[in-house]
N, CA, C and O atoms as a MOPAC input file, in Angstrom:
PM7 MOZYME 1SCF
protein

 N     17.62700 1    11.42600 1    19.40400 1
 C     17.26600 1    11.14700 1    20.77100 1
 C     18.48400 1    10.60200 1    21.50200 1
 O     19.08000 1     9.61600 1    21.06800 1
 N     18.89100 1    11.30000 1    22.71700 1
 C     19.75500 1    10.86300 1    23.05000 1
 C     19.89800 1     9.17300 1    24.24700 1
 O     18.92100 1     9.07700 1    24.98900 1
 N     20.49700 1     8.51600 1    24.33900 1
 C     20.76700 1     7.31600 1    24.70000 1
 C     20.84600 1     6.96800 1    26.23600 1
 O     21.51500 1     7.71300 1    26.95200 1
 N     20.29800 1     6.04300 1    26.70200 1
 C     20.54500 1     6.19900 1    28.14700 1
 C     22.08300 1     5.23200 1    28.45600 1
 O     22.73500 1     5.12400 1    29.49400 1
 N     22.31500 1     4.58500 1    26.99500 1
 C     23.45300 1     3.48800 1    27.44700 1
 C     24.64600 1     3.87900 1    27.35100 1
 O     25.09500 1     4.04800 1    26.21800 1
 N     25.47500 1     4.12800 1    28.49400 1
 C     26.62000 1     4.71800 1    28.64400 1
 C     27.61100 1     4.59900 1    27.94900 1
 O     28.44200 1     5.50700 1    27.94500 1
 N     27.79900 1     3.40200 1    27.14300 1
 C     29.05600 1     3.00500 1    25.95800 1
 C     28.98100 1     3.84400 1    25.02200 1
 O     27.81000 1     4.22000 1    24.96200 1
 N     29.70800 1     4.42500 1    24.12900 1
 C     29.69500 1     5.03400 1    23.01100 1
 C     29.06400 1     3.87800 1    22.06500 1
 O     29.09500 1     2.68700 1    22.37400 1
 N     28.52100 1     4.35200 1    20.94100 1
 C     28.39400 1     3.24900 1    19.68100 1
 C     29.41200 1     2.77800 1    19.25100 1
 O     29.63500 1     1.57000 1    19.33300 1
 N     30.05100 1     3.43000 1    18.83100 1
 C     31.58700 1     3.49700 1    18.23600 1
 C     32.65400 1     1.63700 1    19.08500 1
 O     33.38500 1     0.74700 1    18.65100 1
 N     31.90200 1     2.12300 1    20.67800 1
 C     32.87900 1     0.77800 1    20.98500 1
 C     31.99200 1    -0.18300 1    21.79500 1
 O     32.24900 1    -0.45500 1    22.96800 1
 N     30.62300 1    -0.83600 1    20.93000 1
 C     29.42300 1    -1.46500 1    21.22300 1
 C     30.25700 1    -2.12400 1    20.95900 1
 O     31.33200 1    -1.68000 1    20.55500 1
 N     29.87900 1    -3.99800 1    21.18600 1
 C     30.53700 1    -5.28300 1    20.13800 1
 C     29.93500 1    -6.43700 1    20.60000 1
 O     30.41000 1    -7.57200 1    20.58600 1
 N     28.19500 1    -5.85100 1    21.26200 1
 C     27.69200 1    -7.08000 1    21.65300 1
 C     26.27200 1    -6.94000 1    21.12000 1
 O     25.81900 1    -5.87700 1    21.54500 1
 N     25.31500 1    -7.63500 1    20.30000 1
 C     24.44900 1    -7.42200 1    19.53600 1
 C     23.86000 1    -8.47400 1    18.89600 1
 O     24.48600 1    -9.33600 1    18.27900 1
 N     22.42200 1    -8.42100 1    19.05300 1
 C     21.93800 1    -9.62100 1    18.14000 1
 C     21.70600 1   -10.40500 1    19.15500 1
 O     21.61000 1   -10.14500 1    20.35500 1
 N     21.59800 1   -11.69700 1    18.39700 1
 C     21.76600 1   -13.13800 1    18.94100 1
 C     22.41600 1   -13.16100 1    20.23900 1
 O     21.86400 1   -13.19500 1    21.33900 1
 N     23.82800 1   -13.13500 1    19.94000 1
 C     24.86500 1   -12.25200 1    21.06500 1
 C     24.41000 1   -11.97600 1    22.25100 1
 O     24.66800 1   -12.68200 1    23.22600 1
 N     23.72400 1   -10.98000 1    22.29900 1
 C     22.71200 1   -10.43300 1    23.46300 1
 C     21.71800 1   -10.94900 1    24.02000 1
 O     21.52700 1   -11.04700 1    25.23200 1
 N     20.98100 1   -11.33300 1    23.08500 1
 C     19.59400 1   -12.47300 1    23.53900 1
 C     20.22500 1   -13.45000 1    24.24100 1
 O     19.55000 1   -13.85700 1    25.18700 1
 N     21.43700 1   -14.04300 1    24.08700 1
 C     21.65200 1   -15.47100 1    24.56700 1
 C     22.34800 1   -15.54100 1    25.89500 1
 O     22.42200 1   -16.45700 1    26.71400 1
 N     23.11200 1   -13.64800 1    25.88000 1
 C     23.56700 1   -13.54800 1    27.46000 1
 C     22.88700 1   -13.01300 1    28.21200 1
 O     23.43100 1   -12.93800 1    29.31400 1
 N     21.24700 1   -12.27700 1    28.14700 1
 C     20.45500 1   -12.34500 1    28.58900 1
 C     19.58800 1   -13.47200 1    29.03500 1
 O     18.92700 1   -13.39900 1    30.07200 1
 N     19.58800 1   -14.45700 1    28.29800 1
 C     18.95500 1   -15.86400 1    29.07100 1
 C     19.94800 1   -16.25300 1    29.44800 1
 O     20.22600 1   -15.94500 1    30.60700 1
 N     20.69000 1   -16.88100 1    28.87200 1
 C     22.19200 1   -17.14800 1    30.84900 1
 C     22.12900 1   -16.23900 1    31.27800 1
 O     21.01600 1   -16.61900 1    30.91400 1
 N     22.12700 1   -15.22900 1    31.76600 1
 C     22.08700 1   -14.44500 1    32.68300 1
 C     20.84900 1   -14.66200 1    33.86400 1
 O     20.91500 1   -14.74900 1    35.09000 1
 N     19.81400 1   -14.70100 1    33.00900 1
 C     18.63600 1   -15.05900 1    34.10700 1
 C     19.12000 1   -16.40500 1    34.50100 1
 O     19.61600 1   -16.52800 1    35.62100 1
 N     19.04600 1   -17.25900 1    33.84100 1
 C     19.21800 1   -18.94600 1    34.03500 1
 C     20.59500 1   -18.84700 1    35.03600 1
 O     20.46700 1   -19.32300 1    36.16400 1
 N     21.10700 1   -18.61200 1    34.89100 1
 C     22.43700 1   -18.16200 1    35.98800 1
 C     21.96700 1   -17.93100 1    37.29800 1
 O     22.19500 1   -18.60200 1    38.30500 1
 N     21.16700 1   -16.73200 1    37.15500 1
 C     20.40000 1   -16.00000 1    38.20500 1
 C     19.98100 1   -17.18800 1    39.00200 1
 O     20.56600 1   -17.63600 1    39.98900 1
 N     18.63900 1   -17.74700 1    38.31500 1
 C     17.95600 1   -18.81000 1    38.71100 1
 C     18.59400 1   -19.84300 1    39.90100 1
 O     18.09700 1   -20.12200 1    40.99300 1
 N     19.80300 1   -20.28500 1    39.33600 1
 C     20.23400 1   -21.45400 1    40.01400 1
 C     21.09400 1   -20.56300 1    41.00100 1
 O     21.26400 1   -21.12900 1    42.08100 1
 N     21.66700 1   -19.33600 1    40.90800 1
 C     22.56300 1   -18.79000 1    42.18800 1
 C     21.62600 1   -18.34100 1    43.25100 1
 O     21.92800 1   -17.73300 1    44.27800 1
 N     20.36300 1   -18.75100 1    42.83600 1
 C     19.32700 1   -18.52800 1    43.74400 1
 C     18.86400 1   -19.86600 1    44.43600 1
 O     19.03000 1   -19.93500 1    45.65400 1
 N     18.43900 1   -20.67300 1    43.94100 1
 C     18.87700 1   -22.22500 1    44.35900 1
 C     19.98700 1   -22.43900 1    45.21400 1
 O     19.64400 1   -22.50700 1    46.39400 1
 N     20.83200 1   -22.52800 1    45.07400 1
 C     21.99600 1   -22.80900 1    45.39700 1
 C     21.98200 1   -21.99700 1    46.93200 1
 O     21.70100 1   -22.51000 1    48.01500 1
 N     22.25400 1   -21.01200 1    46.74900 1
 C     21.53800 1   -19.80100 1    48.07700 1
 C     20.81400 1   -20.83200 1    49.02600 1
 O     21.32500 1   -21.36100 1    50.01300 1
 N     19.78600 1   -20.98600 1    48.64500 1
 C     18.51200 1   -21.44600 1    49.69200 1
 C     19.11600 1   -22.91900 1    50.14400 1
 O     19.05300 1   -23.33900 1    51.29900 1
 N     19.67500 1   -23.58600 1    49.10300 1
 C     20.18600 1   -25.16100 1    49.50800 1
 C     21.50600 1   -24.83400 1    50.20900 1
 O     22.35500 1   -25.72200 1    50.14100 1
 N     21.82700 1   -23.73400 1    50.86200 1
 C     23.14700 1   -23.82700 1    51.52100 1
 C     24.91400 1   -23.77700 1    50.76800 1
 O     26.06000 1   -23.79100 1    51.21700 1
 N     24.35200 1   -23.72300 1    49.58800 1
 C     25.91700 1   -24.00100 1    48.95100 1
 C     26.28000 1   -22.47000 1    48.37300 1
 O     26.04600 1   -22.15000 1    47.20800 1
 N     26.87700 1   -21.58300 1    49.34500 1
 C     27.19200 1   -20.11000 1    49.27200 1
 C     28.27700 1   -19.94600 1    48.71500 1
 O     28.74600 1   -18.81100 1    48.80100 1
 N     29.13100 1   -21.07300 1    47.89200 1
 C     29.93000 1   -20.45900 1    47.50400 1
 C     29.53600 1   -20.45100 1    45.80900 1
 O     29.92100 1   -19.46500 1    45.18100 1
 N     28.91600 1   -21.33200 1    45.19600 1
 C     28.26900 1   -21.67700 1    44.42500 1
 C     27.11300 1   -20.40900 1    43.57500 1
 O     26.73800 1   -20.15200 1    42.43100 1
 N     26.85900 1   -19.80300 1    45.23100 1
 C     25.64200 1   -18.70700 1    44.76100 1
 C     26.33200 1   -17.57400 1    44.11300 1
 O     26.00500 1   -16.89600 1    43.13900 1
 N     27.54700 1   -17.52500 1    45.02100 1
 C     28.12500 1   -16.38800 1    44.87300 1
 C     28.48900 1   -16.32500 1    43.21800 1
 O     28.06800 1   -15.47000 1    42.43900 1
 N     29.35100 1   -17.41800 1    42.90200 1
 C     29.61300 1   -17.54800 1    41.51700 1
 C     28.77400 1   -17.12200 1    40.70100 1
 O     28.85200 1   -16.26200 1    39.82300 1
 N     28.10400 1   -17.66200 1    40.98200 1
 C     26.43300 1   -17.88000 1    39.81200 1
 C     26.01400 1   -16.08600 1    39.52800 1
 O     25.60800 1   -15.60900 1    38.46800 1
 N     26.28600 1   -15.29800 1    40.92500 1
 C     25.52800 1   -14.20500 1    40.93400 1
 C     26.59100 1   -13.46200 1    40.23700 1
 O     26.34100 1   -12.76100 1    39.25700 1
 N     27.96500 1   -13.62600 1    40.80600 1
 C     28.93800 1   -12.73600 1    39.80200 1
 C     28.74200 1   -13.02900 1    38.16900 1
 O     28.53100 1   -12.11100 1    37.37600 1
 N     28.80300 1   -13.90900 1    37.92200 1
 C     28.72000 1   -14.48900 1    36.43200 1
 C     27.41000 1   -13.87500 1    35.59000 1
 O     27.43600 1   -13.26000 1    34.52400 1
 N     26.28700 1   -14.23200 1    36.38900 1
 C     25.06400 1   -13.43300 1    36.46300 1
 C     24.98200 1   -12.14800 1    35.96300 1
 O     24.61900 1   -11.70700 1    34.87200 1
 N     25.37900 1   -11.64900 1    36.95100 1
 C     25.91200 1    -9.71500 1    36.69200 1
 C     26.49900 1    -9.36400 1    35.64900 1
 O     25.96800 1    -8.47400 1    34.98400 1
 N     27.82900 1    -9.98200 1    35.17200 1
 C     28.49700 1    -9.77300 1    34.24300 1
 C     27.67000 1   -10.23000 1    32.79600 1
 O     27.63000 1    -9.20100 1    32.12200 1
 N     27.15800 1   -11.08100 1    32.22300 1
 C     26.43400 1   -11.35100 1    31.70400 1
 C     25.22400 1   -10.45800 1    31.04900 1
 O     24.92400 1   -10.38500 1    29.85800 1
 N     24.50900 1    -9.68300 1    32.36600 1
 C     23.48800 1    -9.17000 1    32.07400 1
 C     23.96300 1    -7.58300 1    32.19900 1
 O     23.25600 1    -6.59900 1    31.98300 1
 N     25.50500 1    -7.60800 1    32.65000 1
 C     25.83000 1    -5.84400 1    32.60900 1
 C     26.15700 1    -5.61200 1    30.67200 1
 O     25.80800 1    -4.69100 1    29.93300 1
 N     26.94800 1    -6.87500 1    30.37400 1
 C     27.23600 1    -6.95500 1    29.30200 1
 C     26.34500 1    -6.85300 1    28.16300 1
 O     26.67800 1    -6.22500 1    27.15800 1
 N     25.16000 1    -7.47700 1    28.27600 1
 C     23.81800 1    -7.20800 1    27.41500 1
 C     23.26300 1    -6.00700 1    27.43700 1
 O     22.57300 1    -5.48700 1    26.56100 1
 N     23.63000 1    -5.51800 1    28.61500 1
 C     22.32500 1    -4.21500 1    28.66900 1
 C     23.67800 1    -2.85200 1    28.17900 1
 O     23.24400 1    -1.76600 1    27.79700 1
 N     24.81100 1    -3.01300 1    28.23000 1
 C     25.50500 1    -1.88800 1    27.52500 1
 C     26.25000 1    -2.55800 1    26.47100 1
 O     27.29800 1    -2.05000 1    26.07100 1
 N     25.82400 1    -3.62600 1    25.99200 1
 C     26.42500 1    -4.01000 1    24.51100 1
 C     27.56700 1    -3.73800 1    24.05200 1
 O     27.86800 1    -3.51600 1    22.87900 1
 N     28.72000 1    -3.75900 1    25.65200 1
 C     30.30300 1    -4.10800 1    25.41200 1
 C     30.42600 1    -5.37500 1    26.35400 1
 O     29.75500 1    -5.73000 1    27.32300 1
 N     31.61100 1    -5.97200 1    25.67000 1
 C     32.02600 1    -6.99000 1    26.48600 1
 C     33.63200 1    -7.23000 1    26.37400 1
 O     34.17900 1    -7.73100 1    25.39200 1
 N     34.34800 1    -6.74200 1    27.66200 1
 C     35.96000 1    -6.70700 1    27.33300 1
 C     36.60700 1    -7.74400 1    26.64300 1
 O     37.63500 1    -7.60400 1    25.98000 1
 N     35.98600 1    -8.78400 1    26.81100 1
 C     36.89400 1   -10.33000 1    26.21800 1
 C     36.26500 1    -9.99300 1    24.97700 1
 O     37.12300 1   -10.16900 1    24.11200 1
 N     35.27000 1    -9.62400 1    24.48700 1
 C     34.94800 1    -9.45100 1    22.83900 1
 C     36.08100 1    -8.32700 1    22.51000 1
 O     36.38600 1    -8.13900 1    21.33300 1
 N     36.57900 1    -7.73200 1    23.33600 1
 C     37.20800 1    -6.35000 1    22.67000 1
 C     38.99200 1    -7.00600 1    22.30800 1
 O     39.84200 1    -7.03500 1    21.41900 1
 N     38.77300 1    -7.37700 1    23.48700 1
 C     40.40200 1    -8.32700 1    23.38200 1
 C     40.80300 1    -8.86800 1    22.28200 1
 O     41.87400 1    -8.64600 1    21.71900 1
 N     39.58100 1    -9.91600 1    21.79500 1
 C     39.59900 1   -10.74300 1    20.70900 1
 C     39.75100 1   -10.16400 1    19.48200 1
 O     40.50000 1   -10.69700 1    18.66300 1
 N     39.20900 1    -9.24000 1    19.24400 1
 C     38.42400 1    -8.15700 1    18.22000 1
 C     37.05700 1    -8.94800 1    17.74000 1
 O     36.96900 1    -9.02900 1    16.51500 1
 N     36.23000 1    -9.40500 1    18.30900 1
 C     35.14700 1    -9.93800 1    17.93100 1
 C     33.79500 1    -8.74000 1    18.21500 1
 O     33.58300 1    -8.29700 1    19.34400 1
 N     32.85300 1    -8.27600 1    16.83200 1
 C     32.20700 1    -7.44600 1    17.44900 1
 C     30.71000 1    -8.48100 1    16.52600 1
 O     30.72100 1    -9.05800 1    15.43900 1
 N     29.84400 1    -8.36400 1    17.33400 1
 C     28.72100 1    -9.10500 1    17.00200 1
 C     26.97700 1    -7.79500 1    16.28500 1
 O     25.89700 1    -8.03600 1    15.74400 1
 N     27.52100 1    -6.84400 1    16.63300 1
 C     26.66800 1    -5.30900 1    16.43100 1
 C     27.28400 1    -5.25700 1    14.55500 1
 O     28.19300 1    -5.40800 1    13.73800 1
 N     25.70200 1    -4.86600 1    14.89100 1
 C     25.42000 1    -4.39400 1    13.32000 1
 C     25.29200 1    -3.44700 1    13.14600 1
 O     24.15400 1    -2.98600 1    13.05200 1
 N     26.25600 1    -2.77900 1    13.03400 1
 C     26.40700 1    -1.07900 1    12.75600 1
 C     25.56500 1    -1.02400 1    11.11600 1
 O     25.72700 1    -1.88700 1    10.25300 1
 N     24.79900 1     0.01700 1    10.99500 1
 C     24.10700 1     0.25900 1    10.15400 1
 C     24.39100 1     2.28800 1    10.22700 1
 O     24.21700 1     3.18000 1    11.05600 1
 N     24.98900 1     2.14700 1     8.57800 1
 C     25.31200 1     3.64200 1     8.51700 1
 C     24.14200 1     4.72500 1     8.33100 1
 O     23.20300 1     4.38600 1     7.61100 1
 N     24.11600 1     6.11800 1     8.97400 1
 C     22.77700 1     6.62800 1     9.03200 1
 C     22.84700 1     7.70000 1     7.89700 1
 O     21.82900 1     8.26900 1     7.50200 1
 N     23.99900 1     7.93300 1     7.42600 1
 C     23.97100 1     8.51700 1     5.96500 1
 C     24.53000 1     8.15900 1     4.91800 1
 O     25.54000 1     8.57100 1     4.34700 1
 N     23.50600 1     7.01900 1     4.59700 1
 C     24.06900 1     6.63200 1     3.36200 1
 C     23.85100 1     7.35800 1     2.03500 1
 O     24.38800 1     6.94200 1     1.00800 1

């Protein structure tokens, strides 16, 4: 079946735990750049929402450039012919 997530597998390196945890900062991020918004402090929101984005672009295609930099890959490649 083919994949809707645009990264190759080959250069995934975000997975697991990993993912779950930049998916809740990501919302929780969300949350307060939304706060922040309504209380007037726009520069604050803005942050929150960029950080936000990145966060939750990073979870949902399971690359993340500073993981690649590092060589840190958190994906559990599991071979399909063993």
């Amino acid at each position: 079946m083919a994949s809707l997530n645009p990264v190759p597998e080959q250069m995934r390196n975000v997975g697991g735990y990993d993912r779950l945890a930049r998916v809740l900062l990501g919302v929780v991020l969300f949350a307060i750049a939304v706060g922040a918004a309504v209380t007037d402090r726009q520069l604050f929101a803005v942050f929150g929402m960029i950080a936000s984005a990145g966060l939750l672009l990073n979870a949902a295609t399971q690359f993340c450039g500073v993981n690649a930099v590092l060589g840190l890959d958190t994906c559990a490649y599991e071979a399909e012919n063993d």
